[in-house]
C-alpha positions in Angstrom: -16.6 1.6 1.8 -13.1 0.6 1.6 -10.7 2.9 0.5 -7.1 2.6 -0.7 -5.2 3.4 -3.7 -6.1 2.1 -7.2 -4.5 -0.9 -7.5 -2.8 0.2 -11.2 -1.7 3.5 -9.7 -0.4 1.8 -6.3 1.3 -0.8 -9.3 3.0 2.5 -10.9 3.7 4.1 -7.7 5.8 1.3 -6.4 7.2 0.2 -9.2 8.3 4.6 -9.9 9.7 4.8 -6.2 11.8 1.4 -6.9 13.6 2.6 -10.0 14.0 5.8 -7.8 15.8 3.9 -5.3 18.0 2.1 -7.5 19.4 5.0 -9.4 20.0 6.4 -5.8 21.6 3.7 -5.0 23.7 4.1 -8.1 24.6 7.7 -7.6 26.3 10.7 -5.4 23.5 12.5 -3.6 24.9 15.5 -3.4 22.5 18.0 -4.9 24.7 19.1 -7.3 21.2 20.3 -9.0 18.8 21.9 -7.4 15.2 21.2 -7.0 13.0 24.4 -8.4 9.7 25.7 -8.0 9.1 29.3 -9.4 6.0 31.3 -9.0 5.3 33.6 -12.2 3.0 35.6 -10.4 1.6 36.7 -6.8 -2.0 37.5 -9.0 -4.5 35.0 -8.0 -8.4 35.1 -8.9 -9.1 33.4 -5.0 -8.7 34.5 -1.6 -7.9 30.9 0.0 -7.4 31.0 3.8 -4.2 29.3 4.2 -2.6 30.6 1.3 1.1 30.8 1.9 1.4 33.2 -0.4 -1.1 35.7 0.7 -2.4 36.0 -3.2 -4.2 37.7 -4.9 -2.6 40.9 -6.5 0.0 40.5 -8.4 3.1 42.9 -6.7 4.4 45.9 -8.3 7.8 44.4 -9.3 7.0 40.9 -10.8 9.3 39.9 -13.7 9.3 40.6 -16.7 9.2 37.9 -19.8 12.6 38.5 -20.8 13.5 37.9 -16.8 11.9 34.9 -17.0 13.6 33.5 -20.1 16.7 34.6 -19.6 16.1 33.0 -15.7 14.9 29.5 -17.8 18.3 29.8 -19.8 20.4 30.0 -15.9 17.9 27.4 -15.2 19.0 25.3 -18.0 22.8 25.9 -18.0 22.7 24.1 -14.3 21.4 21.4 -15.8 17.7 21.6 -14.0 15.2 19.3 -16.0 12.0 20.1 -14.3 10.0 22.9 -12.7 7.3 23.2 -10.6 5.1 26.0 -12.0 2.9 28.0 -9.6 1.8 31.0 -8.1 -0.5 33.2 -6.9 -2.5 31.3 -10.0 0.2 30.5 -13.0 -2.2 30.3 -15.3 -3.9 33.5 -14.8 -0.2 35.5 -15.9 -1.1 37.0 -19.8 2.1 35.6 -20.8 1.4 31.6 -19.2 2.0 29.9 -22.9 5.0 31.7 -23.3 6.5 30.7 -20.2 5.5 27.5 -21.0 6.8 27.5 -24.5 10.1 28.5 -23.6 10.6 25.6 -20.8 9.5 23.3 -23.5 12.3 25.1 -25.6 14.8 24.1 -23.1 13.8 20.9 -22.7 12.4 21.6 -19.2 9.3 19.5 -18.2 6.7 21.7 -16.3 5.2 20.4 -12.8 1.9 22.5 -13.1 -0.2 24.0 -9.5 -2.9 25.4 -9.6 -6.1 25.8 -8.1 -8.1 24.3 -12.0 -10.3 27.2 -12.3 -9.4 28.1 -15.6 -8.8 24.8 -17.4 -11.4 24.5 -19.3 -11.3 21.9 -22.2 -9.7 24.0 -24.6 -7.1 25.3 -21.9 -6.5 21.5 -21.3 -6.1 20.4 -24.7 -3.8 23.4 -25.7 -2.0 22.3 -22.2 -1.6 18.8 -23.5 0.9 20.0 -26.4 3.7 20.8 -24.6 6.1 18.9 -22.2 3.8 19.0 -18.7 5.0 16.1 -16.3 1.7 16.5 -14.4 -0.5 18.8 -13.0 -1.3 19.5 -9.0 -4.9 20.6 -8.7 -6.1 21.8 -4.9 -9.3 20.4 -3.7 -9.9 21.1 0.3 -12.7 19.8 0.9 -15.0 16.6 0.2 -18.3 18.5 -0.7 -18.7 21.7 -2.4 -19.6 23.7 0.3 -16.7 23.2 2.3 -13.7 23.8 -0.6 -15.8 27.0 -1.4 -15.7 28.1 1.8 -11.8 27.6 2.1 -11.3 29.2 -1.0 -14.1 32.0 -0.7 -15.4 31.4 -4.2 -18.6 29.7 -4.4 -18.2 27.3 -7.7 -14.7 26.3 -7.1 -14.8 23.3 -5.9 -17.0 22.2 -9.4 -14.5 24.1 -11.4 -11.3 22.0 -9.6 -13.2 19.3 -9.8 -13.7 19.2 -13.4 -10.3 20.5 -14.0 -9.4 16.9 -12.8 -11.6 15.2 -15.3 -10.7 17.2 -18.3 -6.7 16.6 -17.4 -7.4 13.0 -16.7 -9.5 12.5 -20.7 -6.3 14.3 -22.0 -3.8 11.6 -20.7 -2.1 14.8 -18.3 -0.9 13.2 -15.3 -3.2 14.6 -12.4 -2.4 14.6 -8.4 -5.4 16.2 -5.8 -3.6 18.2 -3.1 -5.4 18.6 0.0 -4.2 21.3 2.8 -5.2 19.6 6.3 -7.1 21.5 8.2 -10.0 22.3 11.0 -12.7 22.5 8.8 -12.0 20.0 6.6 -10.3 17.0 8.5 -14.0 15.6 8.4 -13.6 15.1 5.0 -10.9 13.5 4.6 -12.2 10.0 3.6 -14.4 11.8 1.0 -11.7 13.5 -0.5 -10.3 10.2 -1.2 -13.1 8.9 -2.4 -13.6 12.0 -5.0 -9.6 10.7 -6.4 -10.7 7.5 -6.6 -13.9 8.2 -8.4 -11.4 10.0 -11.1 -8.8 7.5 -10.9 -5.8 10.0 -9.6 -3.5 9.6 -6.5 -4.6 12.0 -3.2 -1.8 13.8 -1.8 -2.4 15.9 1.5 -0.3 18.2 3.4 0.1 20.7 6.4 -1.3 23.5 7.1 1.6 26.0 7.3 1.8 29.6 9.6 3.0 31.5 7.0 1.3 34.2 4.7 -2.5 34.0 4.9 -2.4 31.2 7.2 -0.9 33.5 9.7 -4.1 35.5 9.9 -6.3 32.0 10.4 -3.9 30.1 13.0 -7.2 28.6 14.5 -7.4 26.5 11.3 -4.2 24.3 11.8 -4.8 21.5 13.3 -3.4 20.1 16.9 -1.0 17.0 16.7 -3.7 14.6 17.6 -5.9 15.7 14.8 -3.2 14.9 12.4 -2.1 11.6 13.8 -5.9 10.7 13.6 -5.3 11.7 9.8 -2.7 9.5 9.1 -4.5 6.6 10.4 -6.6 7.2 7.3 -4.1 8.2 4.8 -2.3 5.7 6.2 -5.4 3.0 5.1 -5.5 4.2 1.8 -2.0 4.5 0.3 -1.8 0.5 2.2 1.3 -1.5 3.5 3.2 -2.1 -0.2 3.4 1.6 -1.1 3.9 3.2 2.4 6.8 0.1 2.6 8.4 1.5 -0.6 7.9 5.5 0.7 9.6 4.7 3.9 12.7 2.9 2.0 13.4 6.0 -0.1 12.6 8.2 2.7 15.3 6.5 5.0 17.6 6.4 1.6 17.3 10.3 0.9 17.5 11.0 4.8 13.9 12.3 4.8 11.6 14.1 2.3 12.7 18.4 3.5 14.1 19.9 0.1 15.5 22.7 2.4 19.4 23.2 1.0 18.2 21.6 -1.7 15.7 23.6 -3.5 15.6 26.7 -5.0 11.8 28.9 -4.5 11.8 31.3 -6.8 9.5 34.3 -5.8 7.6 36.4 -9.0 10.2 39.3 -8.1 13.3 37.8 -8.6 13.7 36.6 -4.6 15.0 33.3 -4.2 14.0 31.5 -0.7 14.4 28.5 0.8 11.3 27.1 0.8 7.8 28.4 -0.3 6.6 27.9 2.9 9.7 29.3 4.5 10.5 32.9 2.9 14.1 33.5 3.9 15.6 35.6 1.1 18.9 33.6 -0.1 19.3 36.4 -2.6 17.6 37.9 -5.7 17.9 36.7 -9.8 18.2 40.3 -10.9 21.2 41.3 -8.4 22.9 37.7 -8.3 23.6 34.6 -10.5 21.4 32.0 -10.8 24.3 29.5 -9.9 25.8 32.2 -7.3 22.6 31.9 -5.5 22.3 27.9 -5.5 25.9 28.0 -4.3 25.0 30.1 -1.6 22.6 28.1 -0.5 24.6 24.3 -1.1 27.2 26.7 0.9 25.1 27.4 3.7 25.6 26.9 7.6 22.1 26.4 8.6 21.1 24.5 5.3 23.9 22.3 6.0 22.6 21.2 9.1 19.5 21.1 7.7 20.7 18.4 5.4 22.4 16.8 8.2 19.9 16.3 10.3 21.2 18.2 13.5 17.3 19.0 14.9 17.1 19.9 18.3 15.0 18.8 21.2 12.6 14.9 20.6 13.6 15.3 16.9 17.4 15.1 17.3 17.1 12.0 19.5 14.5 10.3 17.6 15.1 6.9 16.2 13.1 7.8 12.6 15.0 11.0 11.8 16.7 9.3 9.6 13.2 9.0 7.4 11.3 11.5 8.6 14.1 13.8 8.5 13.2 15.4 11.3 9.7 16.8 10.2 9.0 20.2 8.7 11.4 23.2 9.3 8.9 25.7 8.2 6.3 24.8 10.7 9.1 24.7 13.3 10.6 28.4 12.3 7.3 29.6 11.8 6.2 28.5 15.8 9.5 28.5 17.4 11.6 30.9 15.9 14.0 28.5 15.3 14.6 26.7 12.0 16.2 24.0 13.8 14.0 23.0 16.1 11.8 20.2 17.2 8.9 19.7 14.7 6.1 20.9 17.2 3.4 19.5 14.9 4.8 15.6 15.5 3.1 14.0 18.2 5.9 11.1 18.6 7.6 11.0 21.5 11.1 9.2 20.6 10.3 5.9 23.2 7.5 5.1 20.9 7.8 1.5 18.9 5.3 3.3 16.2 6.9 5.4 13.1 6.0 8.8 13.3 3.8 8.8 10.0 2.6 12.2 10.1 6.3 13.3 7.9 6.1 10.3 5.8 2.9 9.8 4.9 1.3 13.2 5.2 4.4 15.2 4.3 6.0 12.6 1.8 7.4 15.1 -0.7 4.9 15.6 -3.5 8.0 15.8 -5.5 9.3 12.2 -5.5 5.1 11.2 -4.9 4.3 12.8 -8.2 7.6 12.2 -10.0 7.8 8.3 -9.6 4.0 8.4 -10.4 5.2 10.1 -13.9 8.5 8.8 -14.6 6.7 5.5 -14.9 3.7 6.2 -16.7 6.1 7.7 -19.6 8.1 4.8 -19.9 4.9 2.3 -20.3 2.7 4.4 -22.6 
């Protein structure tokens, strides 16, 4: 079987990074406004292995409602337009519509992940009515058995995968996001296959040592495995699209949201990344806008933006696209935030582009986003 990318979503895709590219072009990048995920809760009704978050229950000191609105209001005031929503499992916090409600309120569109458990048909439908941009729903594995296992719930897998279905019949934009790993690179091709069968793009990414993952470290995979996987990936997103990725890629100087983002953790904690949890400072004790200048401010994220990555990264021809590969994987093996990505297996006198950072770590940000933006403007 051949796979790729729907033609009408490669269509969308392109056409989305395009208009990306030209308002770029257009613009000062200088993250003047930061790009924000926020977990509402560490509660989570799985035990996944590679969870970053090491869910499951919620901590003592998670905020409150009022935090949370008044946080949306700070949010706002910066001039923020979209969150990503997550977790633990967002929609598992009692208070999830009223979160929800008040982003709508402030004329914040919602990025929704989660793992689909709960979104039944009446969840989706009640989902529907407010301002979602699109939802990310985690699938590891191309047959039941194998998801399951990941997520140690047997079930899961049939839940996620009707999650997709339901979200697709209610006209929610829907993204699958697959964590790479030991047990599942296998099944790579049939994940694929399962977001073609339902008509949504496939978005797959690394297996980080951090949380969970720290305590199963045998199931990231060596740099060989992954440049076998982006051979597939690579086959199914095809020439046109990964043509277009690359030319925003090199235009934003790589897809790492590291001195750009803001990770807001359900007490307050505000890190870098949510795979890297360096506490830039805390919500309750500091200004929303303190903290984003503290981190536009800072020395290392400064160099982060910059580029200045030691060891084959720093002399590689393609940092300029890859951006020299993931700094959470790199801090989280090396110690040091600024070294070499030691998950690429490029080596910088090689004619090929190192497609492991931009197909396999293409920001789900700008993959999901251009997707979206799109869609909106032609329905």
């Amino acid at each position: 079987m051949v796979i790729g990318v729907d033609k009408a979503l490669e269509d969308i895709l392109i056409a989305g990074l395009r208009d990306k590219i030209s308002k770029l072009q257009s613009i000062s990048h200088n993250h003047t406004t930061p790009v924000v995920s926020l977990k509402i809760t560490n509660e989570c009704n799985l035990k996944c292995l590679h969870c970053s978050s090491d869910s499951g229950l919620p901590l003592r000191n998670e905020l409150t409602l009022t935090e949370i609105r008044n946080l949306i209001d700070d949010l706002a005031r910066i001039g923020v337009k979209r969150v990503t929503l997550s977790g633990g499992e967002p929609t598992i916090r009692k208070d999830f519509w009223d979160v929800l409600r008040y982003l709508d309120d402030a004329d914040i569109q919602v990025s929704l992940f989660t793992n689909g458990f709960f979104l039944d048909r009446n969840f989706v439908g009640r989902l529907s009515e407010f301002s979602v941009s699109g939802v990310r729903i985690s699938i590891d594995g191309g047959v039941p058995s194998t998801h399951d296992k990941i997520r140690v719930f047997e079930g899961s897998f049939s839940r996620a995968v009707n999650a997709v279905r339901l979200c697709r019949e209610a006209g929610l934009m829907v993204i699958i996001v697959s964590v790479i790993m030991k047990n599942n690179f296998s099944e790579i091709r049939k994940i694929i296959q399962l977001a073609e069968k339902n008509r949504v793009p496939a978005y797959f990414r690394r297996f980080h040592p951090v949380g969970r993952g720290l305590r199963n470290m045998h199931l990231m995979p060596i740099p060989e495995a992954l440049k076998a996987a982006t051979s597939i990936i690579g086959s199914y997103y095809g020439e046109d699209l990964i043509r277009e990725m690359i030319n925003y890629l090199e235009l934003v100087g790589g897809w790492c949201y590291i001195g750009s983002r803001m990770s807001i953790e359900p007490d307050g904690n505000v890190v870098l990344c949510p795979s890297l949890p360096h506490v830039m400072g805390n919500i309750r004790e500091t200004s929303v806008n303190e903290v984003w200048n503290r981190i536009r401010n800072s020395k290392v994220c400064n160099m982060i933006r910059e580029r200045k990555i030691t060891g084959k990264c720093g002399n590689c021809p393609y940092i300029k696209i890859c951006g020299g590969g993931c700094r959470a994987d790199a801090y989280g093996l090396t110690g040091d935030i600024l070294s070499e990505d030691p998950l690429c297996w490029n080596q910088p006198s090689e004619s090929s582009l190192p497609i492991l950072n931009a197909l396999i770590m293409a920001s789900a940000a700008f993959y999901e986003s251009s997707y979206i933006d799109l869609y909106e403007r032609e329905s």
